[in-house]
LUMKOLLO-41240 format. One record per residue (C-alpha): residue in one letter; z, y, x. Coordinates in steps of 0.05 Angstrom, whole numbers, padded with zeros to 5 digits, always signed. Each point is the difference from the previous one (the first is absolute). Last residue first. Layout:
<recs>
AZYX...
</recs>
This chain:
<recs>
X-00066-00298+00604X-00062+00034+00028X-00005+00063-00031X+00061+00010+00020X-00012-00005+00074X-00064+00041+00001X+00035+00059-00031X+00059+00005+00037X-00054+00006+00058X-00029+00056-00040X+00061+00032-00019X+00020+00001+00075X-00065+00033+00025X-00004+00051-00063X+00080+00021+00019X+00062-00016-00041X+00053-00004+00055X+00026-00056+00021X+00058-00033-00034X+00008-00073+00018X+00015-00058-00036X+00012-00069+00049X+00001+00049+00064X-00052+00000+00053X+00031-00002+00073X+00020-00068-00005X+00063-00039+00036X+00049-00023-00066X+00073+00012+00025X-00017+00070+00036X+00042+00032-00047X-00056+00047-00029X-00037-00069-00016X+00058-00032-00023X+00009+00069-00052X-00081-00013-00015X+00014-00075-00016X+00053+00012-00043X-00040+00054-00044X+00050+00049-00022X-00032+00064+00018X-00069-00013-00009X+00013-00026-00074X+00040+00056-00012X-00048+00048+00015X+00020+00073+00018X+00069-00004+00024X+00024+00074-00030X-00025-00042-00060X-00039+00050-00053X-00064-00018+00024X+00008-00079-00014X-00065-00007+00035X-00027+00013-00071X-00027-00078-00010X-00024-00012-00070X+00020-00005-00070X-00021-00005-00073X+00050+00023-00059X+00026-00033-00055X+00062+00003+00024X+00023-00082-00013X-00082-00016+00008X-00008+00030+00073X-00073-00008+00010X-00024-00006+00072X-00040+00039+00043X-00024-00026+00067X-00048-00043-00045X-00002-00049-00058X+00072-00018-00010X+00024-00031-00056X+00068-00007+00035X+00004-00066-00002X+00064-00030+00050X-00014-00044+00046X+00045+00025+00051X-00056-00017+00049X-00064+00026-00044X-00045-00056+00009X-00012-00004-00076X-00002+00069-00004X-00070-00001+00024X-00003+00056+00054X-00009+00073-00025X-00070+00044-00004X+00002+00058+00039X-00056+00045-00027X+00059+00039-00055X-00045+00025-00056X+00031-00059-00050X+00069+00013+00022X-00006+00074+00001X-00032-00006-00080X+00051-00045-00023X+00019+00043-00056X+00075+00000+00020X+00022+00067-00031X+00023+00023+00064X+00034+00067+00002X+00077-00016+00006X-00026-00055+00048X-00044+00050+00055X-00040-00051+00035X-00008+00024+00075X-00052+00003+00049X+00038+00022+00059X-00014+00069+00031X+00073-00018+00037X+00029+00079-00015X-00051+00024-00061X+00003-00073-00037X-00085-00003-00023X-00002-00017-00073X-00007-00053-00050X+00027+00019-00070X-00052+00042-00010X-00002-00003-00076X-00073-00040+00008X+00012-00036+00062X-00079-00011+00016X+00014+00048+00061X+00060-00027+00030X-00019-00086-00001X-00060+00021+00052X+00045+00026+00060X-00050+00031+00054X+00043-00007+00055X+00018-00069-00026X+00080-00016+00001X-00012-00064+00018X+00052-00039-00053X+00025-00056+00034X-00014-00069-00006X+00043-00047+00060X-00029-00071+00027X+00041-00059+00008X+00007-00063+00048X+00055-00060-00002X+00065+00010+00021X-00006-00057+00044X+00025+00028+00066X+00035+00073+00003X+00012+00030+00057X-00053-00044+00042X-00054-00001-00049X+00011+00076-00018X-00004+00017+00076X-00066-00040+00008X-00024+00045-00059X-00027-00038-00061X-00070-00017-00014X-00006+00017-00073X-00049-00062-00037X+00065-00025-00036X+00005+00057-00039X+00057+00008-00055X+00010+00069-00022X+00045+00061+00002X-00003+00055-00042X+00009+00075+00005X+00019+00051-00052X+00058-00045-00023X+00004+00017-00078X+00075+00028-00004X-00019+00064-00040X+00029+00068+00017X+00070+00017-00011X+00007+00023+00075X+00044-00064+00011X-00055-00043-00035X-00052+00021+00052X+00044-00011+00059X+00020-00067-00023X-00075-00012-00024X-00015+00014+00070X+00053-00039+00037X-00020-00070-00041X-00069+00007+00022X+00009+00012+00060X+00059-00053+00013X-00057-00048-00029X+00024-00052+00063X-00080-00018-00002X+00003-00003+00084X-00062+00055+00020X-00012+00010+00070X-00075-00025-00013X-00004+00036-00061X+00007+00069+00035X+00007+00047-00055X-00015+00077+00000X+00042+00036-00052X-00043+00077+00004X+00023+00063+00032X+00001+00082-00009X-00050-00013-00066X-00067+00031+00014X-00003+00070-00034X-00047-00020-00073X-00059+00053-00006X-00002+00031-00072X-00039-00031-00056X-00013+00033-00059X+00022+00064+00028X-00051-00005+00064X-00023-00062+00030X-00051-00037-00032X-00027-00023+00076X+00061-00021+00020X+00012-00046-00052X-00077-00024-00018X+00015-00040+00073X-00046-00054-00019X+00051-00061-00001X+00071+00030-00013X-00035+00055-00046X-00047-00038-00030X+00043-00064-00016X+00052+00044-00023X-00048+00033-00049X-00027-00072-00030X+00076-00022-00017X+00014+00057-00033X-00055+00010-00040X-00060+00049+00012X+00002+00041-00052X+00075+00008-00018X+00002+00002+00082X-00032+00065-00002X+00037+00024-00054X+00070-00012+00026X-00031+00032+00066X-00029+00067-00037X-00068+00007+00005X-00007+00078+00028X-00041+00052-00049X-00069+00013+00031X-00028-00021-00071X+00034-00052-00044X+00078-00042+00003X-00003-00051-00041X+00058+00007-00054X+00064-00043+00008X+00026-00047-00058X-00011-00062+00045X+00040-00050+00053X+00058+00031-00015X+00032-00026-00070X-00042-00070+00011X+00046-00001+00075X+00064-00004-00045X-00020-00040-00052
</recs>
């Protein structure tokens, strides 16, 4: 009902006068305008009221699978986090069984036989397609992180990010805590809110991600315990070069 109410009622824009974004993707569809924009670049070249340039986000989750041991403390630390703030306790990253990961030495010698995993975060695309077919603007950029954030208190849970979202999510039947989310891509549906949900970096944790923070294999790491100079979930920042090799290993998975 919710995305019916919004998805018409607007008036074609006609002459020189600017096509507003809402109408735009009224036109086009949702699902066919993020494809353009994340694919063709429509984004930056529409730029202008309808669609302003997006500041790239300060960093991005970057997962090593390889280092990876499916102890789920990051998923259980960010809907902690989340749920502390009030805001919904949907993990915004998800771990997965993957026997094909080749684990780290250091993993195989700290930690034998825990079997072999492969973490989904949300990319935090420079060119973010879910914000612009939002059609109450729900989605926005956070001004201190520049994370792509899902506003709850505005979300009418359409579906439209989740559908306009390019990262498609692992079968949830490999999903390590086996739990069924529903999950379709890097943004999941929170039914007990009613709201949709996706990695914000945790922007208002002096911390910054929990997930980064509390990994056990990044503390060993820092103590020198587990030998590697690449950390399970790192936090580099959110530049073309990193996106794009982000890129490469999601699409993989």
């Amino acid at each position: 009902m919710a995305e019916d109410q919004y998805s018409g009622g607007e008036q074609p824009t006609t002459g020189n006068q600017e096509v507003t974004r809402r109408e735009f993707l009224r036109q086009m569809g949702a699902g066919a305008a993020a494809v353009t924009f994340f694919s063709l670049g429509v984004a930056g070249q529409a730029r202008g009221p309808a669609f302003p340039p997006m500041a790239e986000a300060t960093g991005v989750v970057f997962p090593d699978p390889s280092l990876c041991i499916g102890c789920l403390t990051c998923e259980v630390v960010c809907s902690r986090a989340h749920e502390e703030v009030g805001l919904s306790g949907v993990p915004r990253i998800r771990i997965y069984d993957d026997p094909s990961i080749k684990l780290h030495p250091e993993i195989i010698r700290n930690y034998p036989d825990r079997g072999a995993f492969f973490q989904e975060p949300c990319l935090q695309c420079p060119e973010a397609p879910c914000l612009p077919v939002c059609p109450v603007d729900a989605l926005r950029v956070e001004p201190k992180t520049q994370a792509r954030i899902i506003d709850e208190s505005t979300c009418i849970a359409c579906g439209r990010c989740e559908r306009a979202c390019p990262f498609t999510a692992v079968d949830e039947n490999r999903a390590t805590n086996r739990e069924v989310l529903g999950q379709a891509s890097r943004i999941t549906f929170d039914p007990k809110k009613n709201v949709y949900v996706k990695c914000d970096l945790c922007y208002f944790r002096e911390g910054g991600p929990a997930c980064v923070e509390r990994c056990p294999v990044n503390i060993r790491i820092r103590q020198g315990i587990v030998k590697s100079d690449i950390l399970c979930l790192d936090l580099p920042a959110s530049t073309s070069e990193v996106f794009q090799k982000l890129r490469q290993q999601q699409a993989a998975s």
